[in-house]
gemmi code that builds the backbone of each chain (N, CA, C; Angstrom):
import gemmi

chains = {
    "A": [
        ("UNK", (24.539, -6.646, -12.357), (23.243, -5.968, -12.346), (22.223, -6.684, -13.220)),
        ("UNK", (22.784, -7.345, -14.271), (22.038, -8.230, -15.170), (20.745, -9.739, -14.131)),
        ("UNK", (21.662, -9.961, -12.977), (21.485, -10.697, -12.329), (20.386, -10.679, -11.908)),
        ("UNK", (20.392, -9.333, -11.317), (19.434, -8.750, -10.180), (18.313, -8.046, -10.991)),
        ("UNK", (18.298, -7.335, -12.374), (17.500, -7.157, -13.190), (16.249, -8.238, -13.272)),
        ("UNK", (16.903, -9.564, -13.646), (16.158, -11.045, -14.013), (16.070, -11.172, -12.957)),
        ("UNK", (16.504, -11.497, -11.725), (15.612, -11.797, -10.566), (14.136, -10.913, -10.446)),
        ("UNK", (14.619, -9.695, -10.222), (13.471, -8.934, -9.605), (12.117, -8.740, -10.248)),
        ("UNK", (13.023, -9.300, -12.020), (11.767, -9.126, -12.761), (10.882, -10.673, -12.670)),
        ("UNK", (11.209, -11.369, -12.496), (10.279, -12.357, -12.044), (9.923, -12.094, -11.277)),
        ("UNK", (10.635, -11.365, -10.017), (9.802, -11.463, -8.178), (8.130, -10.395, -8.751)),
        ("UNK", (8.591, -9.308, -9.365), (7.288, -8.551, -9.264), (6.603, -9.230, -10.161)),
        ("UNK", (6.925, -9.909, -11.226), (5.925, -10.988, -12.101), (5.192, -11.256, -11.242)),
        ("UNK", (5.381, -12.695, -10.451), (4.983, -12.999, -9.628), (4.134, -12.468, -8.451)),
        ("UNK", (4.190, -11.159, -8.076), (3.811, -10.726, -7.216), (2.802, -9.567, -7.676)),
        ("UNK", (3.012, -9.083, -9.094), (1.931, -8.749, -9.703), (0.621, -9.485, -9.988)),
        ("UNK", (0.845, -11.100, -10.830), (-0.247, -12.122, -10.981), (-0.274, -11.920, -9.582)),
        ("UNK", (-0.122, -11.942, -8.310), (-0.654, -12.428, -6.981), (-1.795, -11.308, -6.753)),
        ("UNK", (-1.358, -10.115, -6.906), (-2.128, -8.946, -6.732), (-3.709, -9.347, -7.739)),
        ("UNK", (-3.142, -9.165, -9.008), (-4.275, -8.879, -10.599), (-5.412, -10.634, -9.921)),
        ("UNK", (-5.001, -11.444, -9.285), (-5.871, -12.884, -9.055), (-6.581, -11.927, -8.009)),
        ("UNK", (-5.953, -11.711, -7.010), (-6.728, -11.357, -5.550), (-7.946, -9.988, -6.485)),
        ("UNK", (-7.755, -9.439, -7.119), (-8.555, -8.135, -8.141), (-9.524, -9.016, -8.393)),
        ("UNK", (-9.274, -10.205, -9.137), (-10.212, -11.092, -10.127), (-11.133, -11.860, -9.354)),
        ("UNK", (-10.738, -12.135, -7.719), (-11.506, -13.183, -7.326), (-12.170, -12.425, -5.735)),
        ("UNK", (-11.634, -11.027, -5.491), (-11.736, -10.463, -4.077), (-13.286, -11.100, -4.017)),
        ("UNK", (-13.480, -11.460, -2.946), (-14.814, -11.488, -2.586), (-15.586, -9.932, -2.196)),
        ("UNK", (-14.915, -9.208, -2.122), (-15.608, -7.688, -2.157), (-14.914, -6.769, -2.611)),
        ("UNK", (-15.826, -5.637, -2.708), (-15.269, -4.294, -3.534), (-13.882, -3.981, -2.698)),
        ("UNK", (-14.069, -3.811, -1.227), (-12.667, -3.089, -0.737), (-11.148, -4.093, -0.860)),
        ("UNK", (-11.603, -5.282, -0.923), (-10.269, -6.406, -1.311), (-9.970, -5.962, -3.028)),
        ("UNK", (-10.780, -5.946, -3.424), (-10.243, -5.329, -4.701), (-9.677, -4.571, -5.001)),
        ("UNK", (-10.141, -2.967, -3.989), (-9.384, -1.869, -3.963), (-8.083, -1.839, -3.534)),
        ("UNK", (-8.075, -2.799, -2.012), (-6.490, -3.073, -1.875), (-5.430, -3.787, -2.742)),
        ("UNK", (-6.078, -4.484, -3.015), (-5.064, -5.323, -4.790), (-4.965, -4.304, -5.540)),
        ("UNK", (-5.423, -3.680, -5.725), (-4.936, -2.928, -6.394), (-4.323, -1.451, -5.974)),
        ("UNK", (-4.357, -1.279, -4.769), (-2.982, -0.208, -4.320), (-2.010, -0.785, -4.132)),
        ("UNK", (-1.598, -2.309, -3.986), (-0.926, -2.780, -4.025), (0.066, -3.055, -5.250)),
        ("UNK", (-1.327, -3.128, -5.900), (-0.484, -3.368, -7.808), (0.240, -2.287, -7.783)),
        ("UNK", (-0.429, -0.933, -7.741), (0.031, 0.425, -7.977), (1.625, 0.066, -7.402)),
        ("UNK", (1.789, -0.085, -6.022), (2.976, -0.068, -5.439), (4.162, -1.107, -5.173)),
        ("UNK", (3.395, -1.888, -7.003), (4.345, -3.221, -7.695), (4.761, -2.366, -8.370)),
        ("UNK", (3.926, -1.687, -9.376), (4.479, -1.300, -10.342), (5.321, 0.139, -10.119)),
        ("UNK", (5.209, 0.651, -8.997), (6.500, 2.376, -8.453), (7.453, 1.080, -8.171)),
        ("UNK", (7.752, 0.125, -7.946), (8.949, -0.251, -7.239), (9.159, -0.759, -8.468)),
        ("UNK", (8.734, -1.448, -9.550), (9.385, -1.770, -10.903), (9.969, -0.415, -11.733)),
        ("UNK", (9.027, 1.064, -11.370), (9.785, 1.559, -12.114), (11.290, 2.055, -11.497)),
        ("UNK", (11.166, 1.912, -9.999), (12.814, 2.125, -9.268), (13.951, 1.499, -9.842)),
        ("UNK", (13.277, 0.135, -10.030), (14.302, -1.084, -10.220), (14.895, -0.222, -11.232)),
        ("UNK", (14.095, -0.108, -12.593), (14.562, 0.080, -13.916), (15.416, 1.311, -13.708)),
        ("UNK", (15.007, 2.641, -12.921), (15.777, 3.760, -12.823), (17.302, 3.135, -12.299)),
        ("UNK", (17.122, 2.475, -11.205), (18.626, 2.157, -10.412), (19.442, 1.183, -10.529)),
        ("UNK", (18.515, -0.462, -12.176), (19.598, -0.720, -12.787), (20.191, -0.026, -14.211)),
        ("UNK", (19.277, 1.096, -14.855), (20.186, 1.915, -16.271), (20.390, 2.830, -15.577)),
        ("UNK", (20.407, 3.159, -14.358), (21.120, 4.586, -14.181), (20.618, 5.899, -14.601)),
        ("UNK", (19.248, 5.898, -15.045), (18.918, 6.910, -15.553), (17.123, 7.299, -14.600)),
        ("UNK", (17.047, 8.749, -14.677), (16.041, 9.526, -13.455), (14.371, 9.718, -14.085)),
        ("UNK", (14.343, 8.886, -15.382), (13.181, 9.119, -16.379), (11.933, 9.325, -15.428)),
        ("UNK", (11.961, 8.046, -14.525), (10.647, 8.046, -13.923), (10.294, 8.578, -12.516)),
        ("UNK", (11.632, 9.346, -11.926), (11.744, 9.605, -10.688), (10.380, 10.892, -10.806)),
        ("UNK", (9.740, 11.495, -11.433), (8.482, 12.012, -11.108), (7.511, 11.566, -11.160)),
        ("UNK", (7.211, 10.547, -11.775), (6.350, 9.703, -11.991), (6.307, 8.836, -10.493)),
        ("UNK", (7.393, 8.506, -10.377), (7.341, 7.902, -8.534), (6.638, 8.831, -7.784)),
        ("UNK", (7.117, 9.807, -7.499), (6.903, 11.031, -6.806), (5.308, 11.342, -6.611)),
        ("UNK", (4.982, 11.349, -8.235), (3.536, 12.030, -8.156), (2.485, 10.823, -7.875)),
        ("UNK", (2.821, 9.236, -8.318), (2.376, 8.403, -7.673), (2.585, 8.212, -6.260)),
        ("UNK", (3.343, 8.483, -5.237), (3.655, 8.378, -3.881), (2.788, 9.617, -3.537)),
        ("UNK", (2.945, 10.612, -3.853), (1.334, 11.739, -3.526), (0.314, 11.707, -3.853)),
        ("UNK", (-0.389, 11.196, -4.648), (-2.029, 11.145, -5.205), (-2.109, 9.673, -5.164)),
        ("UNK", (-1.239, 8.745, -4.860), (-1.837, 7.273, -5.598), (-2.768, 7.112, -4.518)),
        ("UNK", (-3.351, 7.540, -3.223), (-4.171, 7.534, -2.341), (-5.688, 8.049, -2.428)),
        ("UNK", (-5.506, 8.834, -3.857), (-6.998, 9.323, -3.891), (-8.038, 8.300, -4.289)),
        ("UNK", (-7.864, 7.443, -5.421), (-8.456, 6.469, -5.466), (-9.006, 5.465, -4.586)),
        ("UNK", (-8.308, 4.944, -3.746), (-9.236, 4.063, -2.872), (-9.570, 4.582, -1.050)),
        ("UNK", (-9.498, 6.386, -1.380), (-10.232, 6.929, -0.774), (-11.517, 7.067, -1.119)),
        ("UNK", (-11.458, 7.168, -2.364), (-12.744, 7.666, -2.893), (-13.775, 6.169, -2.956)),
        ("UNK", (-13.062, 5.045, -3.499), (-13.761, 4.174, -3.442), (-14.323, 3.856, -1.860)),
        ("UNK", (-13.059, 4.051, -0.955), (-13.803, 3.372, 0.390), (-15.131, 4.961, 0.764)),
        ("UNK", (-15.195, 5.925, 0.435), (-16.242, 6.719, 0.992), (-17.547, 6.655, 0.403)),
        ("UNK", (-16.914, 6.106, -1.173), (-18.181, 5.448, -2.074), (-18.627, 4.470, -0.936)),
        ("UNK", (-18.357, 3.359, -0.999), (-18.677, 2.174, -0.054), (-19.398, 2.613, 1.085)),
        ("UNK", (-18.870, 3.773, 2.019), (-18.997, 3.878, 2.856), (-20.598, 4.570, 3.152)),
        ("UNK", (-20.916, 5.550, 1.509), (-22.235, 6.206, 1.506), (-23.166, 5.357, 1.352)),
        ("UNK", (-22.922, 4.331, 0.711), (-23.920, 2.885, 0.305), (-24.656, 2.387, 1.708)),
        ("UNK", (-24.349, 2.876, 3.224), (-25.111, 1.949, 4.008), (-26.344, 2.146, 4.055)),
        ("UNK", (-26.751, 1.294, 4.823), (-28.338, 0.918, 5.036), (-28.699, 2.127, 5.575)),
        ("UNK", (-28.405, 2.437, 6.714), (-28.806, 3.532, 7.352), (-27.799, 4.549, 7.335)),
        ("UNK", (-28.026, 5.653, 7.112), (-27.006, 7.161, 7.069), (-26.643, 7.560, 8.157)),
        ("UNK", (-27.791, 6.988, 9.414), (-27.163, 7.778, 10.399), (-26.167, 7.117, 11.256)),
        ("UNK", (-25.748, 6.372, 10.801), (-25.315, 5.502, 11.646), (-23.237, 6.102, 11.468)),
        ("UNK", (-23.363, 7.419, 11.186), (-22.209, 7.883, 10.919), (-21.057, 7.042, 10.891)),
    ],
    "B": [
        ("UNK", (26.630, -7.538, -12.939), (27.926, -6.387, -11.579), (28.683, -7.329, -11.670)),
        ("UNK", (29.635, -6.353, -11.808), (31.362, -7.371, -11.485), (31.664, -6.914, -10.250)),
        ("UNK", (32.302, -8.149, -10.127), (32.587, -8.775, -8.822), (33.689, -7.919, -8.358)),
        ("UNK", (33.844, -6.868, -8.417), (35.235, -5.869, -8.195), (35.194, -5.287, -6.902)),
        ("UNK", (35.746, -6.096, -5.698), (35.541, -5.448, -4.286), (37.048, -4.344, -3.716)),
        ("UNK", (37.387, -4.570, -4.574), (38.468, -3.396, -4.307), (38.737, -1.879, -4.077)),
        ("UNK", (37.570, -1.716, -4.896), (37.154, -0.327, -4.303), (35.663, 0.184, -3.848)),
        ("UNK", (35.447, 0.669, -3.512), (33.744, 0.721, -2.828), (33.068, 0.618, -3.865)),
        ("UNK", (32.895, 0.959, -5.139), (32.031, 0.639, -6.118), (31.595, -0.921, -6.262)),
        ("UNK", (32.124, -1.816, -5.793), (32.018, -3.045, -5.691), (30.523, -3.063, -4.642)),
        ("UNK", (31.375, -2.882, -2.998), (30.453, -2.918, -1.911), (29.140, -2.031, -2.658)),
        ("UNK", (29.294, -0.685, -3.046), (27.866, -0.239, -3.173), (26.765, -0.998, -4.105)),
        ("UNK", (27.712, -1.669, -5.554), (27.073, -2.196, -6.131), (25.964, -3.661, -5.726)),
        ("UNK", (27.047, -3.988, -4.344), (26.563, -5.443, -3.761), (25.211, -4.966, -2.702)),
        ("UNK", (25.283, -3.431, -1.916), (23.949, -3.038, -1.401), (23.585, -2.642, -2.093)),
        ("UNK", (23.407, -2.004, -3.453), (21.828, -1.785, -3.908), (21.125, -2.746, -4.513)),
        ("UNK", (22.453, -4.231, -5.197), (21.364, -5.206, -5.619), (20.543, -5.932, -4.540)),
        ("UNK", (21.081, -6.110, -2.749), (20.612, -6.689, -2.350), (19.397, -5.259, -1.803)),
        ("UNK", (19.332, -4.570, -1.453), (18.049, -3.372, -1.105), (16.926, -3.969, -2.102)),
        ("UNK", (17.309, -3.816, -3.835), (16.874, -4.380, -4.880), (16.114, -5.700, -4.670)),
        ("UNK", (16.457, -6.709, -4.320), (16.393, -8.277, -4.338), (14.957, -8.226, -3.065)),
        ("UNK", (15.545, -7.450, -1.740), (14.916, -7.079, -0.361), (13.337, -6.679, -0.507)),
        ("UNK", (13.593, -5.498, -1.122), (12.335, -4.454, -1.744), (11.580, -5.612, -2.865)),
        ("UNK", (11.807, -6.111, -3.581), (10.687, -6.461, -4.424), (10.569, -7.665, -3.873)),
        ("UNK", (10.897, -8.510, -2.921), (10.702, -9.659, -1.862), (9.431, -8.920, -1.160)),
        ("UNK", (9.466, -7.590, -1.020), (8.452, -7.473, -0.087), (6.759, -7.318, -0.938)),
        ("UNK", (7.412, -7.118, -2.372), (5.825, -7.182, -2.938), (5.550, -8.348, -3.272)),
        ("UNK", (6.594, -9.645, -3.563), (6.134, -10.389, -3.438), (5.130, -11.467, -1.865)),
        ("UNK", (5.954, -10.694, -0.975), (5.292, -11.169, 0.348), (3.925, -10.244, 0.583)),
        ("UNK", (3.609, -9.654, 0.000), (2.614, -8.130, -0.018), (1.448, -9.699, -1.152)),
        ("UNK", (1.759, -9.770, -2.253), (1.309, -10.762, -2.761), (1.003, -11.809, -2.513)),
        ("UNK", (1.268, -12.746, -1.633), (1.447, -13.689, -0.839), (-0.045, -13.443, 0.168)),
        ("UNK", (-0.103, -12.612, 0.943), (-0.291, -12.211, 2.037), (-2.047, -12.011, 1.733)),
        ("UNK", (-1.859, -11.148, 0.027), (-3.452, -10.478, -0.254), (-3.866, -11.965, -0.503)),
        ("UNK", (-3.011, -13.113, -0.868), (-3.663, -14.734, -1.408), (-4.269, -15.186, -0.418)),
        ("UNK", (-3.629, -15.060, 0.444), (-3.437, -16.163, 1.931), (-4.111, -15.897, 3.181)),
        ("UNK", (-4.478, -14.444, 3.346), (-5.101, -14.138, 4.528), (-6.609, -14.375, 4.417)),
        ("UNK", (-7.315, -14.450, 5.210), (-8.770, -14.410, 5.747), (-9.636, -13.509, 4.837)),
        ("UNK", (-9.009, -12.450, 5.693), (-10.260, -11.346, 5.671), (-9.692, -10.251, 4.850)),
        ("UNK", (-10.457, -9.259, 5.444), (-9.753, -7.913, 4.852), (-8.566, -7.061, 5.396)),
        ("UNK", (-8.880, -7.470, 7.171), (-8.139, -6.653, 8.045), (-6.632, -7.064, 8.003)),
        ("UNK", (-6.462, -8.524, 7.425), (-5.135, -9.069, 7.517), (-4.681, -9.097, 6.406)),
        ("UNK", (-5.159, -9.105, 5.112), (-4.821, -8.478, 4.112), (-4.231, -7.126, 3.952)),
        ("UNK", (-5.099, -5.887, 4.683), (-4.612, -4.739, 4.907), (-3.150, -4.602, 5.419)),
        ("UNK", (-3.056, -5.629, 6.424), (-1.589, -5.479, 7.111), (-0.541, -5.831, 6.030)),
        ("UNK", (-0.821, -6.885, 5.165), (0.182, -6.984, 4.653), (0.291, -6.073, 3.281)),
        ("UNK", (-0.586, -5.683, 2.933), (-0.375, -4.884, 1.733), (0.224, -3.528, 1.829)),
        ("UNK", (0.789, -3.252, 3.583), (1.826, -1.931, 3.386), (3.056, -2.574, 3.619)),
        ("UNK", (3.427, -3.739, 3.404), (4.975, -3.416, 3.456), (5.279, -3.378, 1.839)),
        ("UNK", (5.235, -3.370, 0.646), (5.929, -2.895, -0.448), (5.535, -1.511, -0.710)),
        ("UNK", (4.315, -0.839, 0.067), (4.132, 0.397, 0.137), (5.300, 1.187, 0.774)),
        ("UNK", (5.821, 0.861, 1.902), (6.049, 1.710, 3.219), (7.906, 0.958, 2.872)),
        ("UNK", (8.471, -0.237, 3.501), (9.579, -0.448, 3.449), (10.581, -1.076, 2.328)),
        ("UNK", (9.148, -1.539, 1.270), (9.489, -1.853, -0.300), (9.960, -0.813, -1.206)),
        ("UNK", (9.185, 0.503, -0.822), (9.690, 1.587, -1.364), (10.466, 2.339, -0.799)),
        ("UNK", (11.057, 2.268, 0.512), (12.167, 2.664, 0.917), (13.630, 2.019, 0.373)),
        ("UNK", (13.418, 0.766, 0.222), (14.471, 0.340, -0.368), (14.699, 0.775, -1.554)),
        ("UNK", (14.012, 0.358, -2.247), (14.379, 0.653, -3.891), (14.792, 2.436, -4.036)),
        ("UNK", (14.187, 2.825, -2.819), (14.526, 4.253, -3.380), (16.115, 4.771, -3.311)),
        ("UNK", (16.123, 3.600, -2.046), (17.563, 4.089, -1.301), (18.426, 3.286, -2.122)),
        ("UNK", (18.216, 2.215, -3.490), (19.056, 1.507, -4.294), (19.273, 2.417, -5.397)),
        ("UNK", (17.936, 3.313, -5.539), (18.333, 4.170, -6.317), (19.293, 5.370, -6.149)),
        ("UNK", (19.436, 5.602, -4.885), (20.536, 6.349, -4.678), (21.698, 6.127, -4.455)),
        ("UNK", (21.658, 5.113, -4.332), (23.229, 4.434, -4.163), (23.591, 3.926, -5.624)),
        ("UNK", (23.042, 3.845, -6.366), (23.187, 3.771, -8.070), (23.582, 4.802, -8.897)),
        ("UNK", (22.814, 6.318, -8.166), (22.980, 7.406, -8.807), (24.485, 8.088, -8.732)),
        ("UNK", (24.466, 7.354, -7.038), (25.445, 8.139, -6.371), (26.090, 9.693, -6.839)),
        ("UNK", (24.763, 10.470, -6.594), (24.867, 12.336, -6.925), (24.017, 12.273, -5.540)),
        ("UNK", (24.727, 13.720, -4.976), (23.930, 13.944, -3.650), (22.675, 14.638, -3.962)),
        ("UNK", (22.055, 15.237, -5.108), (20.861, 16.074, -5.089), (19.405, 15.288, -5.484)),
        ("UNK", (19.842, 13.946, -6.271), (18.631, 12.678, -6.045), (18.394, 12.668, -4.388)),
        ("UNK", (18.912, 12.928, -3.424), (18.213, 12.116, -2.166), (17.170, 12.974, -1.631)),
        ("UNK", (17.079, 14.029, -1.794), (16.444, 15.398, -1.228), (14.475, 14.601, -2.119)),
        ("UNK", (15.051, 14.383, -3.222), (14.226, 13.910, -4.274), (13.434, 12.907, -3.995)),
        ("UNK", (14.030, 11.827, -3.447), (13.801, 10.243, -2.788), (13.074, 10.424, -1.435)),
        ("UNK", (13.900, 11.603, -0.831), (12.864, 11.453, 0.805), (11.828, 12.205, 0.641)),
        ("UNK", (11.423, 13.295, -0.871), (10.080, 13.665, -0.624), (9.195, 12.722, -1.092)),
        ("UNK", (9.495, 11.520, -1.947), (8.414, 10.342, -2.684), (8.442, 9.639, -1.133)),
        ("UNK", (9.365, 9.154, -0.674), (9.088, 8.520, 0.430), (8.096, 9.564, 1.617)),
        ("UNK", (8.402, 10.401, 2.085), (7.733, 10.887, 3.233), (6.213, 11.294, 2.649)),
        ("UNK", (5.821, 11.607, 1.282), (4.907, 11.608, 0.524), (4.122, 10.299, 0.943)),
        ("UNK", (4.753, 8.651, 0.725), (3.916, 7.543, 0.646), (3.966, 7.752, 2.202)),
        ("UNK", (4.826, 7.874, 3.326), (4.378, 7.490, 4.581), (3.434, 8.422, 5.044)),
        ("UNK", (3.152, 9.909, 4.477), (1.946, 10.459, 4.919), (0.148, 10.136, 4.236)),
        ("UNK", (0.244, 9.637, 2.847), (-0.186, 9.105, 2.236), (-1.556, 8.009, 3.028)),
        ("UNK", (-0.147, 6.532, 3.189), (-0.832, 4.950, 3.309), (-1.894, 5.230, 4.599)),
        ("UNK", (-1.380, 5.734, 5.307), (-2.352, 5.784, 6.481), (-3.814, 6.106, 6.205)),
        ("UNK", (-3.605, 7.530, 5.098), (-4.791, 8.125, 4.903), (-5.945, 6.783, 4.195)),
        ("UNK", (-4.953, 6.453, 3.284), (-6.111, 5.130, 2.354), (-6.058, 3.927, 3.398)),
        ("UNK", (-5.461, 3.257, 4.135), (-5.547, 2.562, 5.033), (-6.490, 2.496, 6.193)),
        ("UNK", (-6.413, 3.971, 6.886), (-7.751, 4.744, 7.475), (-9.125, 4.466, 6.631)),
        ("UNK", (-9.615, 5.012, 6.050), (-10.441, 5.282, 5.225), (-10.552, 3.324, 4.298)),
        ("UNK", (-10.063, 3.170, 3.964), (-10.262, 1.449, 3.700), (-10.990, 0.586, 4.878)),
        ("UNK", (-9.835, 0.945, 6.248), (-10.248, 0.403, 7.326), (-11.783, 0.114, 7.811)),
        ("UNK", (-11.903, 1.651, 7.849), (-13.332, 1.977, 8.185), (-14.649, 1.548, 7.713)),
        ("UNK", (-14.700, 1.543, 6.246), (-15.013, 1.157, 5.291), (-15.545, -0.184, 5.638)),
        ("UNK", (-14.582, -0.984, 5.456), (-14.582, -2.345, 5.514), (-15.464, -2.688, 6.814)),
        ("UNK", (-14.982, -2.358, 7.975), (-15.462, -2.274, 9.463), (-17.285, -2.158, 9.273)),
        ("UNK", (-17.546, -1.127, 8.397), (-19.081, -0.138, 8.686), (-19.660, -1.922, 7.622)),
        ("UNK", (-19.259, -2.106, 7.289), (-19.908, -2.953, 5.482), (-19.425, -4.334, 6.044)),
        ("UNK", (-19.528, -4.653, 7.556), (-18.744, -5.809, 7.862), (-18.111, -7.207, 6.872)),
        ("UNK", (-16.745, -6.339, 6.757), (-16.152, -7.402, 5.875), (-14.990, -7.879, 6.781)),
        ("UNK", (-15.501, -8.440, 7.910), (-14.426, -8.809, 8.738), (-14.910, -10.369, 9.499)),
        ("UNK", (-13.869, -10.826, 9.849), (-14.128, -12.121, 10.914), (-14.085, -11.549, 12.423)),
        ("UNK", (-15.152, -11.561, 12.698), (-15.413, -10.887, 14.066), (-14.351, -11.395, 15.313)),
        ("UNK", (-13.943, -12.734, 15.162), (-14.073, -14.276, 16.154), (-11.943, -14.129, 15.737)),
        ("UNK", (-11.843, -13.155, 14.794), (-10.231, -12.708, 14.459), (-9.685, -11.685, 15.310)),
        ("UNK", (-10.637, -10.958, 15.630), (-10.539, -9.475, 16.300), (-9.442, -9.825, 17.600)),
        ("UNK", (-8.744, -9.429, 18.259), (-8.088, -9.464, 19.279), (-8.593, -8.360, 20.327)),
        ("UNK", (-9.043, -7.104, 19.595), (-9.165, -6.067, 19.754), (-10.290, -5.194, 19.496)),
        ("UNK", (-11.217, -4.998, 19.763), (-12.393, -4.126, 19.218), (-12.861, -2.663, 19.683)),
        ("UNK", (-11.740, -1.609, 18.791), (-11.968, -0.369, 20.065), (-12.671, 0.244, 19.538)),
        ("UNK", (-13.247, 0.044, 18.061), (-14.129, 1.100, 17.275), (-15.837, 0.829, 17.571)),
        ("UNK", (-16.003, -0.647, 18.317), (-17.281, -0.786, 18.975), (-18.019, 0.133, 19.687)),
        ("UNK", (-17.435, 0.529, 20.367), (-17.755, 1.314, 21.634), (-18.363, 2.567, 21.049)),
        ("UNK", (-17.857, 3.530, 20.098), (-17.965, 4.259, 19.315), (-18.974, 3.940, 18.691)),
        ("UNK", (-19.194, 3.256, 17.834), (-20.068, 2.750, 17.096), (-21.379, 2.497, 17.550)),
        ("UNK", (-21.519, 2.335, 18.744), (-22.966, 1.943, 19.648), (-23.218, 3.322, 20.031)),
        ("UNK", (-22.208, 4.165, 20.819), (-22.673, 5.067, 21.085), (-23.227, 6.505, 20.101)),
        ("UNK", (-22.270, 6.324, 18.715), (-23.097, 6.959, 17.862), (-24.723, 6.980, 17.471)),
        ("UNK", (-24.813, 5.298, 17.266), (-25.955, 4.663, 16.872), (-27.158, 5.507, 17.801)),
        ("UNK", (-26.686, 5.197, 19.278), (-27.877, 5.504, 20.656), (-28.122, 7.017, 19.917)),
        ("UNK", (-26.748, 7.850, 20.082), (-27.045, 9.352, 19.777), (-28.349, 9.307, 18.934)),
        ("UNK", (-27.880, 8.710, 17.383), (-28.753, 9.227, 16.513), (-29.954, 8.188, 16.897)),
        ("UNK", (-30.251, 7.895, 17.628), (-31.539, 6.975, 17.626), (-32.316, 7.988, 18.353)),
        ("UNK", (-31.204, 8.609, 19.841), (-32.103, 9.393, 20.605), (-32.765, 10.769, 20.078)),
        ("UNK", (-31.684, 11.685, 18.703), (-31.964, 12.204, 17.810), (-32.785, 11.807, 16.992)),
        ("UNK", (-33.591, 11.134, 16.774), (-34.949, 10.795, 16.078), (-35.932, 10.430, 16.710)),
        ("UNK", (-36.161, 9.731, 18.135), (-36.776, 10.109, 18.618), (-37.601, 11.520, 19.197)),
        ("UNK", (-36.516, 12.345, 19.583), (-36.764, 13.695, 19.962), (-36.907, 14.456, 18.590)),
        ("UNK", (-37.119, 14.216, 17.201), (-37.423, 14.817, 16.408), (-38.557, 14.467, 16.299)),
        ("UNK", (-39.376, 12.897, 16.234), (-40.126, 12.657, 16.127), (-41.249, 13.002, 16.662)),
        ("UNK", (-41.144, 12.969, 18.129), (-41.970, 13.762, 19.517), (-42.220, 15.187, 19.348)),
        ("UNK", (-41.084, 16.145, 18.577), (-41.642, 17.723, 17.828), (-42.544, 17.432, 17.106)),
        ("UNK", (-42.591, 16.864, 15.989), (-43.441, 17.187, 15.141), (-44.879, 16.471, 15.403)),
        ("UNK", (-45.391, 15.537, 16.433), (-46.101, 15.139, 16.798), (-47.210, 16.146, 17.523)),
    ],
}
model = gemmi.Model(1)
for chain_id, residues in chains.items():
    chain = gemmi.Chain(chain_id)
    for i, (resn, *xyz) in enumerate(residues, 1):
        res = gemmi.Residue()
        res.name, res.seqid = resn, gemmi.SeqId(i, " ")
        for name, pos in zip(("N", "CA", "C"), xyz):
            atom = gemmi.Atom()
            atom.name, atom.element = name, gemmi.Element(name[0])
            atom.pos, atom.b_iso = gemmi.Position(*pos), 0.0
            res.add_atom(atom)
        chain.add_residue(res)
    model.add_chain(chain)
structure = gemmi.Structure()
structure.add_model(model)
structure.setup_entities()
């Protein structure tokens, strides 16, 4: 399990910097927003890892309540975005 | 993990590291994907698989780790939670992006929200006209 600990923790390293660059350089607000639901759903699968290599349920609500609300945020951002147009009526 | 295949604790230990290894492969390909693609729309695609089958795994490594039957009841409400969830921010991203053209038009394969989109436009155009003509 030691193995697979050090693997995975590099893979989401890695795949976190991939996310936090695409944040830093999105050419627009909604690429940003997706890097970062993405981060969000680096970091629920890092806290799995940690639950299912010590064996222990610390963060299993914390998953939970992130897998139900982690969606409000870049709802809200895309309806922000979405009130910003030129014209309103253009529903 | 020791290498102990003699009794199933072995095998289970060998599927949850690989679910483990599987699942965070997919945020790294989720990562990959937000680097490498174009636009927004192909970005979008790839940023649900550590949502949707990244977190199926790990959840299901976590249960095969716990191995107690009353974690799974637990696991399929975080999971059926994110699969009712992604759509909603995916939807709503989609759209978004679409109205604020952040797309490569000349990528599209497909354009079914056009059609819609013109014919709203006419509506409310013909709706301001005919408001305009009242108050005249």
């Amino acid at each position: 399990m030691d193995a697979v600990l050090a693997v995975t923790a590099v893979i989401f390293s890695l795949a976190a910097a991939g996310a936090i660059i695409r944040i830093a350089r999105g050419p627009s607000l909604l690429d940003r927003v997706l890097a970062a639901d993405v981060l969000l759903a680096i970091l629920g699968g890092a806290l799995c890892i940690d639950m299912a290599v010590n064996r222990h349920l610390n963060n299993l609500m914390l998953v939970v309540a992130i897998s139900i609300i982690g969606f409000i945020g870049s709802v809200t951002v895309a309806r922000f975005v979405a009130d910003r147009r030129v014209d309103p009526n253009e529903s | 993990m020791n290498p102990d295949f003699s009794g199933p604790d072995g095998w289970v230990d060998l599927a949850s590291a690989v679910f483990m290894v599987v699942g965070a492969l997919m945020s790294l390909a989720a990562a990959i994907g937000l680097l490498r693609f174009p636009d927004l729309m192909s970005r979008m695609h790839a940023a649900t698989k550590p949502q949707v089958l990244g977190l199926f795994l790990l959840l299901a490594a976590i249960g095969l780790q716990l191995w107690t039957w009353w974690v799974w009841p637990v696991l399929l409400v975080a999971w059926i939670f994110q699969l009712l969830t992604v759509p909603v921010s995916a939807h709503m991203v989609g759209r978004a992006g679409y109205r604020t053209k952040h797309l490569h038009r000349e990528l599209l394969s497909a354009d079914e929200l056009e059609a819609v989109v013109q014919k709203a436009a006419a509506e409310a155009a013909r709706k301001d006209s005919s408001d305009d003509g009242g108050t005249r």
